[in-house]
C-alpha positions in Angstrom: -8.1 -38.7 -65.2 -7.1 -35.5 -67.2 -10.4 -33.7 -65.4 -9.2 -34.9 -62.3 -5.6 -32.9 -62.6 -6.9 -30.3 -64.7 -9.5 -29.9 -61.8 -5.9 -30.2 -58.9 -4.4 -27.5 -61.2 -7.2 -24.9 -61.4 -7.2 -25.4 -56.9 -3.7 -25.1 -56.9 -4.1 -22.1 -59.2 -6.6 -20.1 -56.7 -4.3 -21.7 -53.7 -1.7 -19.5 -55.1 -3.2 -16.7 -55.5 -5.2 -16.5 -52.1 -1.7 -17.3 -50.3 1.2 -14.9 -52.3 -1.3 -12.1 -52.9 -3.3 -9.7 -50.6 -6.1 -7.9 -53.4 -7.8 -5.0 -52.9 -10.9 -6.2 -51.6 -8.6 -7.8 -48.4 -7.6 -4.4 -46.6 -9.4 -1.1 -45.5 -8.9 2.0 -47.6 -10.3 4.6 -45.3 -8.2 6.5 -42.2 -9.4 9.3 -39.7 -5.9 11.4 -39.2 -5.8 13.7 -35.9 -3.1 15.3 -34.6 -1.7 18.2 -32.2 1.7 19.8 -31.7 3.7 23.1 -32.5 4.9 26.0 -35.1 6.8 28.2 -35.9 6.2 30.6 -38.5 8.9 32.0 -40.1 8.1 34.9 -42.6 6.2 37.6 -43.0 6.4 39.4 -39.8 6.7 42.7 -38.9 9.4 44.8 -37.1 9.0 43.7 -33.7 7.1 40.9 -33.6 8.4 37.5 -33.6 7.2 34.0 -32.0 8.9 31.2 -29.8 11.0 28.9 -31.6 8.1 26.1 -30.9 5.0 28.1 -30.6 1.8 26.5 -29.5 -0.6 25.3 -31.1 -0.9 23.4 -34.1 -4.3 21.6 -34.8 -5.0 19.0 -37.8 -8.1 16.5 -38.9 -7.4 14.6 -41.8 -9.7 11.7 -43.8 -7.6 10.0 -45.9 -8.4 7.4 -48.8 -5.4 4.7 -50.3 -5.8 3.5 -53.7 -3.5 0.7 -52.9 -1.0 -0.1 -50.3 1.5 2.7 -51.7 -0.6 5.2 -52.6 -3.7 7.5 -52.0 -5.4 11.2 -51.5 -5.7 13.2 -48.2 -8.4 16.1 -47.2 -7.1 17.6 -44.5 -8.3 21.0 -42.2 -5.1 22.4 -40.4 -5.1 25.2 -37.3 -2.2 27.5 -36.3 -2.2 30.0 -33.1 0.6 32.8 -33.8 1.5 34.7 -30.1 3.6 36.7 -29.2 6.9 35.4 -27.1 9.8 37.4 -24.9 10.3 40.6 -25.8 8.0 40.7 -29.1 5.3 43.3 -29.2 2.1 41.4 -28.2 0.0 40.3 -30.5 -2.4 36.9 -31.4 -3.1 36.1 -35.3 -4.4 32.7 -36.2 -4.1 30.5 -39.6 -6.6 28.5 -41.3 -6.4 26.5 -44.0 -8.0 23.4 -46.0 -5.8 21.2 -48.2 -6.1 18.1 -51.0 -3.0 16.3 -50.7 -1.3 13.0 -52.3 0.2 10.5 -49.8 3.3 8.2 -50.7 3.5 4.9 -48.3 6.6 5.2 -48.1 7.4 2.1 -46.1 6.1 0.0 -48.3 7.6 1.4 -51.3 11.1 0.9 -49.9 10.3 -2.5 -48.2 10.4 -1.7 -44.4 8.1 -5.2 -44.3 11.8 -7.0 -44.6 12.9 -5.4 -41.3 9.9 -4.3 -39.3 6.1 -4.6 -38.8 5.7 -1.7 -36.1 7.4 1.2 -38.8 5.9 2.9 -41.0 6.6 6.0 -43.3 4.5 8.5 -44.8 5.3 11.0 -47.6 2.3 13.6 -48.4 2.2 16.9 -50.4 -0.2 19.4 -52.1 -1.7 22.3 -52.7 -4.9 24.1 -50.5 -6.3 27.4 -49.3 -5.8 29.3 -46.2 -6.7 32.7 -44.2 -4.9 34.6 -41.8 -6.9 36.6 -39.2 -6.2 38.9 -36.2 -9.2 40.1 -34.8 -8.1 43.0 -33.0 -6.6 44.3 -36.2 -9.2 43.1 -38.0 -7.2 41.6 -40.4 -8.5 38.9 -42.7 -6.0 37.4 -45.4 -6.7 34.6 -48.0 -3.9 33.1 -49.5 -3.2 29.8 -51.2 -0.6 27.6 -50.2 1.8 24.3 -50.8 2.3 21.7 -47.8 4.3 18.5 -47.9 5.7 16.9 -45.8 6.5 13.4 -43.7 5.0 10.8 -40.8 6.6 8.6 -39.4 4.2 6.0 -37.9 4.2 3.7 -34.8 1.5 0.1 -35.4 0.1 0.3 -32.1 -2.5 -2.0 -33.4 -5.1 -2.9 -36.8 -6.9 -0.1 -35.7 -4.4 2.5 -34.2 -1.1 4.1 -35.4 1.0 6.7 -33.3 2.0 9.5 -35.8 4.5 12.1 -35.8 4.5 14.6 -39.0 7.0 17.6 -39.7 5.2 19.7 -42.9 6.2 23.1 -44.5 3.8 25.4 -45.5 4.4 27.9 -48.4 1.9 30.7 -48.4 1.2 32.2 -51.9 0.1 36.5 -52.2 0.5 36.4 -48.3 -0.5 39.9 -47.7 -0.7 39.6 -44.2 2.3 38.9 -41.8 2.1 36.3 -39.6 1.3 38.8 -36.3 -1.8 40.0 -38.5 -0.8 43.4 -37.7 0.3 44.4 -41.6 -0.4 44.2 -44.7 1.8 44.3 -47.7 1.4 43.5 -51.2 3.0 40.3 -51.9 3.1 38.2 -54.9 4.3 34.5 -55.1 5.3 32.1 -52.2 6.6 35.1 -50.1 5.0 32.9 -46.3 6.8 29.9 -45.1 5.5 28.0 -41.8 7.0 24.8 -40.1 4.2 22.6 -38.4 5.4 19.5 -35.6 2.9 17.1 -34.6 2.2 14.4 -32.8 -1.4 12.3 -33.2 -3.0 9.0 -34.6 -4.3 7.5 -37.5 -7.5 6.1 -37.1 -8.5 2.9 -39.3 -11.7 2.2 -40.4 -13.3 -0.6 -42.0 -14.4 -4.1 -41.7 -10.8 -5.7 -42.6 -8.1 -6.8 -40.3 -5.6 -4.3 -41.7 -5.2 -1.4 -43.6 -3.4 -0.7 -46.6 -0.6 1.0 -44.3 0.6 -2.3 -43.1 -0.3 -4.8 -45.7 2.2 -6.1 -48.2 1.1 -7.1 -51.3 2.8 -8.9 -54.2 2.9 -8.3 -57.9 3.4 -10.2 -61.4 6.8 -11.8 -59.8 4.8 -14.0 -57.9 1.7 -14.9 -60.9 4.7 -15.3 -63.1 6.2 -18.3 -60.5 2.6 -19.5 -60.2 2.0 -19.5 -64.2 5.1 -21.6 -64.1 3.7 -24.3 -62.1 0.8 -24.6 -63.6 2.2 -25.0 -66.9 4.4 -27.4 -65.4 0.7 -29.4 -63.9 -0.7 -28.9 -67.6 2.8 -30.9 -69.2 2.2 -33.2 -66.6 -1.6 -33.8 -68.0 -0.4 -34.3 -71.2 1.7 -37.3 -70.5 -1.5 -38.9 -68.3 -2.9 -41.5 -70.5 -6.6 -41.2 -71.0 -9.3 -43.5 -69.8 -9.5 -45.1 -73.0 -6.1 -45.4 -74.1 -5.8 -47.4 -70.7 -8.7 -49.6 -71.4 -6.7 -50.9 -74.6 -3.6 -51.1 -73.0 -4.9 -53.7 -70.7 -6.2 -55.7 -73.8 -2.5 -55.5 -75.3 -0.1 -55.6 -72.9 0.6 -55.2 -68.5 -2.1 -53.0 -67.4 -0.3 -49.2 -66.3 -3.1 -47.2 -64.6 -2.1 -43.8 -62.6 -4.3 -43.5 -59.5 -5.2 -39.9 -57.9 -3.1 -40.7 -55.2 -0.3 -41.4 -57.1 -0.8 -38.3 -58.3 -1.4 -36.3 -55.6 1.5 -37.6 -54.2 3.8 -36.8 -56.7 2.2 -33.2 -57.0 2.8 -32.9 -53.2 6.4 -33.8 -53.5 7.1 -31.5 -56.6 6.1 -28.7 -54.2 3.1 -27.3 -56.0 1.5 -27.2 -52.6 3.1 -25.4 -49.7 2.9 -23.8 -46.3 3.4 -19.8 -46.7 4.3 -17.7 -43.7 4.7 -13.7 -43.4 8.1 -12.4 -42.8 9.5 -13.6 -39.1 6.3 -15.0 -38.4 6.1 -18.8 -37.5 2.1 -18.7 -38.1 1.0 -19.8 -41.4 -0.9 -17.1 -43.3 -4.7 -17.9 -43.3 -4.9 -19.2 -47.0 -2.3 -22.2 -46.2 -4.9 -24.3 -45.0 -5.8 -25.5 -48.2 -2.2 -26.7 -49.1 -2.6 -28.3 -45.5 -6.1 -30.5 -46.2 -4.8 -31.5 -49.3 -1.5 -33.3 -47.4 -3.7 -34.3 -44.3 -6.2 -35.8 -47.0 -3.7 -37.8 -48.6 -2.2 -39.3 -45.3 -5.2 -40.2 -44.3 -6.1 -41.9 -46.9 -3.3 -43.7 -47.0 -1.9 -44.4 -43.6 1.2 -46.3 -44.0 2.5 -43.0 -45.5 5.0 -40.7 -43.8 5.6 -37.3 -44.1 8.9 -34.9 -43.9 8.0 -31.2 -43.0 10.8 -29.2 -44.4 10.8 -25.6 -43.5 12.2 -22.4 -45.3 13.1 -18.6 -44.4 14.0 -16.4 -46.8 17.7 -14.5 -46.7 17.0 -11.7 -44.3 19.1 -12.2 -40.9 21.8 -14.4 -39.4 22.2 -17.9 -40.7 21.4 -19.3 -37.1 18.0 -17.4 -36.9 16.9 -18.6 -40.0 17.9 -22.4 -39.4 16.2 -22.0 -36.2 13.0 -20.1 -38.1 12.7 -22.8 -40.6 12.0 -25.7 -38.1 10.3 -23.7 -35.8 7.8 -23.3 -39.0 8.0 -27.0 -39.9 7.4 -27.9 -36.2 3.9 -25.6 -35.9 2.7 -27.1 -39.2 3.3 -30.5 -37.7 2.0 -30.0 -34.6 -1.1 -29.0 -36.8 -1.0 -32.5 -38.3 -0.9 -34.2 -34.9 -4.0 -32.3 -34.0 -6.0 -33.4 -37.0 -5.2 -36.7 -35.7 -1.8 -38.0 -37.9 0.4 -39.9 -35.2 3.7 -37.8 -34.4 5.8 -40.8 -35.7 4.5 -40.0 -39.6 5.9 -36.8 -39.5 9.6 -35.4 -39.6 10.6 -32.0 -39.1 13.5 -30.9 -41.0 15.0 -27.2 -40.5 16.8 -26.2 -44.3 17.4 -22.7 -42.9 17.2 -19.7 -45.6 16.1 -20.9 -49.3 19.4 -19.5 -51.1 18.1 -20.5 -54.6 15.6 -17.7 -54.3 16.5 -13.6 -55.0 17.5 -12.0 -51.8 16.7 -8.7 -53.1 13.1 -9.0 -54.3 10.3 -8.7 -51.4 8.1 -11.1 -54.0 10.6 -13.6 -54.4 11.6 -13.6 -50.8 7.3 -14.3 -49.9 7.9 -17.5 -51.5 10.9 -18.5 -50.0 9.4 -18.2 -46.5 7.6 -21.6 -46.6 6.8 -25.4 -45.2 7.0 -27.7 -48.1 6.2 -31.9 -47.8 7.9 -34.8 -48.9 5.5 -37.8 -49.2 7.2 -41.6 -48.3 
C-alpha cells in the first residue's frame, strides 16, 4: 500500500511541476529583430548644416538570444542616412555601427501577463563601434558609442511581434560632425543621435512560444508543491502496512484502505487540479493528467458523482471572475462528458476568485486560477 501512494505522490510531484512551471527547454530562445524608421542627429554639426526634425532613414538587423524569459544579449548592425533639409547647406553623411547589447523583458519583470497577453516591453542597452562617412568629403570617422534604449511590442502571433523602439546613441571621440563635412578633435561622448523605429521580431525555433511571452514560475510555487507532498508522505505514514493488516484481521474487525479510497480522498484534498493561464478558460496542456486520474476513478466506480468547482485568481471585477470560474468548471466538465461520464455525475459550481490566495504574487495567483473535484 505505502508503494502504491508513495508511487501517487512521486505523479502528483511531476504533475506539479509540468503544470505551475514552464522550464527552459519549453520556449525558443532565439529572435531575428528588423526594423526601419527615422533620426535625428543632434550634435556635432557644423555652422550651417542641420537635418529635418525626423530625417530618413534609419536601418537595423538584430539576432537576439534570451537566457530566460527576463533576460538575454543582442548583436545588432544599425544604419543612419544624415541629409540635408530647408535651408541647410547640402550635404549627405551616413553612420555605421555594430553593437553587443543586454535586453531587459521588461513585461515580464513587472507582470504585464496579469493584464495583457498582446503587450510587451523591452529594455536594451550597450556599448558598440561605429563610423561616420561622407564620401564627397571623403571623410571617414570611427568612434565608439553607447545605445540603450526601449520596444514596445505588439503579439501579432508565436512567431511575429510588431515592434516600435526609440534608442539614443552616444558617440565617443566623434571627430566628425554629423554632415561629415569637419573634423574636430573631440574627446569623450561629445555625439548624441535619437533613432525611431518601427519593425518585427522574428521567432525562431521549434517551440510554441518564445521566452517574450512565456511566464514562468519560481520557488513560490515548488514551495506549495513541497507542501503537498509532505502532506501525501504524513498521510503514508499513518497507512497501515500489508502485514500489520494481515494481523489485524487475526485480532480484531478487519480495517483495510483500498486505492480507491485513497485516491478518492487524495482527489478531494485537492492535490490534483485543473490549471488554467490567466483569463483563459482552456486548461494548460499538463492538466490532463490531474484529469485521467478523476475520469479513472469515476469510472471505476460508477455510482460516484463529481462536483467541478472552479477558481480565478483576484485580478478583475467580482462578476467576471464568478462568471470565469464556472465557465472553467463547465469546459472541464464538458471534457468529462466526452470521455463518456453521463452529465448527471457531474456538477458545476462557480466559487468566483480564490481570496485565500496572495493577490499580489503572479506565482501564487497561477495556482489560484484552477478546477478542483469533490468526489461523492
Amino acid at each position: 500500500m505505502k508503494k502504491v501512494v508513495m508511487t501517487l505522490a512521486f505523479a502528483l510531484a511531476l504533475t506539479g511541476v509540468h503544470a505551475q512551471t514552464e522550464n527552459n527547454n519549453t520556449f525558443n530562445k532565439w529572435s531575428i529583430d528588423l526594423a526601419a524608421g527615422v533620426n535625428k542627429p543632434q550634435r556635432p554639426f557644423s555652422d550651417g548644416y542641420y537635418t529635418n526634425t525626423l530625417n530618413p532613414w534609419t536601418g537595423d538587423i538584430g539576432v537576439r538570444y534570451m537566457f530566460n524569459n527576463k533576460f538575454g544579449l543582442k548583436a545588432d548592425f544599425g544604419y543612419n542616412s544624415f541629409t540635408a533639409k530647408g535651408s541647410s547647406i547640402d550635404f549627405d553623411s551616413k553612420y555605421y555601427r555594430a553593437d553587443l547589447q543586454a535586453v531587459a523583458n521588461l513585461g515580464r519583470i513587472m507582470n504585464f501577463e496579469t493584464w495583457t497577453n498582446t503587450f510587451g516591453l523591452l529594455a536594451h542597452a550597450g556599448f558598440g563601434l561605429g563610423q561616420i562617412e561622407n564620401k564627397d568629403y571623403h571623410i571617414k570617422d570611427r568612434v565608439g558609442n553607447f545605445i540603450a534604449g526601449v520596444t514596445g511590442q505588439i503579439r501579432l502571433s508565436n512567431r511575429v511581434a510588431l515592434t516600435g523602439d526609440f534608442s539614443t546613441i552616444l558617440n565617443a571621440s566623434q571627430d566628425a560632425t554629423f554632415d561629415g563635412t569637419t573634423l574636430r578633435d573631440n574627446r569623450g561622448f561629445s555625439g548624441i543621435l535619437f533613432n525611431g523605429t518601427v519593425g518585427l521580431n522574428v521567432y525562431l525555433g521549434k517551440n510554441t512560444k518564445h521566452a517574450d511571452w512565456v511566464v514562468t514560475s519560481n520557488d513560490t510555487d515548488i514551495a506549495a508543491l513541497e507542501n503537498k507532498v509532505a502532506d501525501l508522505e504524513e498521510q503514508v505514514k499513518k497507512i497501515p502496512t500489508q502485514k500489520e493488516v494481515v494481523i489485524e484481521k487475526q485480532i480484531s474487525t478487519p480495517a483495510t484502505v483500498t486505492n480507491d479510497e485513497l485516491i478518492k480522498k487524495i482527489i478531494n484534498d485537492k492535490y490534483y487540479s485543473v490549471y488554467f493561464d490567466f483569463n483563459k478558460t482552456t486548461p494548460i496542456e499538463n492538466s490532463t493528467a490531474a484529469i485521467d486520474v478523476v475520469l479513472n476513478y469515476l469510472r471505476r466506480n460508477p455510482s460516484a458523482s463529481l462536483d467541478l468547482v472552479g477558481y480565478a485568481d483576484q485580478v478583475g471585477k467580482n462578476d467576471y471572475n464568478e462568471k470565469l470560474s464556472y465557465t472553467r468548471a463547465s469546459n472541464v466538465k464538458t471534457i468529462f462528458e466526452k470521455a463518456g461520464i453521463a452529465s448527471s455525475r457531474l456538477n458545476v459550481i462557480g466559487n468566483g476568485a480564490d481570496t485565500s490566495i496572495q493577490k499580489d504574487s503572479e506565482e501564487a495567483r497561477r495556482l489560484a486560477r484552477r478546477v478542483t473535484f469533490i468526489v461523492k
